[in-house]
C-alpha positions, 0 to 999 in steps of 0.5 A: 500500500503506497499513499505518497509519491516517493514510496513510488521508487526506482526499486519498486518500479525495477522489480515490477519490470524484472517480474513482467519479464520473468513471466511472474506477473502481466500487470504492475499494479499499486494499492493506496488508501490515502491521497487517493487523487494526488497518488492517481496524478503521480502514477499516471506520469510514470508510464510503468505502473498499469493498475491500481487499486483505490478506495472510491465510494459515495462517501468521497464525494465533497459534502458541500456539492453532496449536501450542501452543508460544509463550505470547508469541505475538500474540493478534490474530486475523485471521479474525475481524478479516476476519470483522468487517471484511466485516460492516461491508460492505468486500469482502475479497480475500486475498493472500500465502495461501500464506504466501511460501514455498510456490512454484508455479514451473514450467519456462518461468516467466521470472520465476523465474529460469534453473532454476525447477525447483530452487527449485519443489523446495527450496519445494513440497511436495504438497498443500500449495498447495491446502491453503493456498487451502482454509485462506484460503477457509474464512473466509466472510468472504473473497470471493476470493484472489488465487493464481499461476495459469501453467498447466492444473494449477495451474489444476485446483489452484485449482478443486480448492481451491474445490471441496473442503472444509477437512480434517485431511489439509490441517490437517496438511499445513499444520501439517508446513509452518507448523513448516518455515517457522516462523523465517523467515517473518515474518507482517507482523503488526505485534506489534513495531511494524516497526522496530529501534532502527537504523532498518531496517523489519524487515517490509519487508526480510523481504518483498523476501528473500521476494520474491528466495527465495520466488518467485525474483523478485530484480529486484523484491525489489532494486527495492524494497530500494533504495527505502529511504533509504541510512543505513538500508541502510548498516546492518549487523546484524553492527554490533550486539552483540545484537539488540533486536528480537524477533518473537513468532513466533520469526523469527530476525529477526538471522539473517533480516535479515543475509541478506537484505542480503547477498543484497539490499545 
């Protein structure tokens, strides 16, 4: 997962060349999770890298063009960064598309813990699933979504979703669930530059809290969390007499992160 232009380096670009010519792979591709557009822009000048694999939802859009409510709101466009991107002849697959909290568990998922039932409850809501797909595949630049598939009807979903055209039925499905999500969700865009003045990569410990309650995979989101080196995980929100981080969607970005290390410290 590379989110900063000179994590692009010439080694990383040598052994893509010394695998496509050794037959291992046919396509060099890159994954990133933050600074999703300006990582597009930089990868499209390179002329070697042919995929990449980028988070696009509903979420990402701009809240004050979505909802008309946060002037502040970043004015990047992601759909139009894709839709540069694919021009430049990288192939784009999108993840995340149901924007972390949208949750397709079933009875029998092992990975979602002993009572997936409750947390499929508390996240999903009908409809909103396929509308989620419908509003990734919309953009013409985006080839294919990569989406949790465990049974038969999440399959008729995912066909559902390909099949059907983007309608306002969806649109207000996805605004109703946009305004749920809205101070929790952090859409990894990179507008406040990622870390606090502590030192805590705020994106990335609101992705592994996503991980643990969004899709109930606590193990991993714990793998991940104890990843980050120890001063930083010692610090403790509660230490701090205001916050200096701001998210211009409106993340209650304090509130976020001191749950999150009480579910993940």
């Amino acid at each position: 997962m590379l989110n900063e232009p000179e994590q692009v380096t010439a080694d990383l670009l040598d052994a893509h060349r010394t695998a496509k010519q050794s037959g291992k792979i046919r396509f060099a591709g890159v994954s990133t999770h933050f600074n999703m557009d300006k990582m597009l822009a930089h990868l499209a000048t390179l002329g070697r890298i042919d995929v990449v694999l980028t988070t696009y939802n509903f979420a990402m859009r701009s809240v004050a063009a979505a909802m008309n409510t946060n002037p502040d709101a970043p004015k990047t466009d992601m759909t139009e960064a894709i839709r540069s991107a694919r021009k430049a002849g990288l192939g784009i697959v999108a993840m995340k598309v149901m924007a972390g909290g949208v949750s397709r568990v079933q009875r029998g998922d092992r990975l979602y813990g002993a009572n997936p039932q409750v947390l499929s409850k508390r996240l999903s809501q009908t409809g909103v699933p396929v509308a989620a797909i419908k509003w990734a595949l919309k953009n013409e630049s985006v080839d294919t979504a990569m989406v949790c598939m465990t049974n038969n009807e999440q399959l008729d979903e995912n066909l559902r979703a390909m099949a059907g055209p983007y309608t306002q039925e969806d649109e207000s499905l996805l605004m109703s669930r946009l305004a749920s999500i809205g101070p929790n969700y952090c859409r990894m865009c990179g507008s406040c530059g990622g870390t606090c003045e502590k030192g805590v990569p705020v994106p990335d410990v609101l992705r592994f809290l996503t991980y643990a309650e969004g899709y109930g995979q606590f193990a991993l989101a714990r793998e991940r969390f104890l990843e980050i080196p120890q001063p930083v995980r010692d610090v403790r929100c509660s230490n701090c007499a205001a916050c200096s981080f701001r998210c211009a969607y409106g993340v209650a970005v304090r509130n976020r992160l001191t749950h999150a290390y009480e579910v993940l410290a």
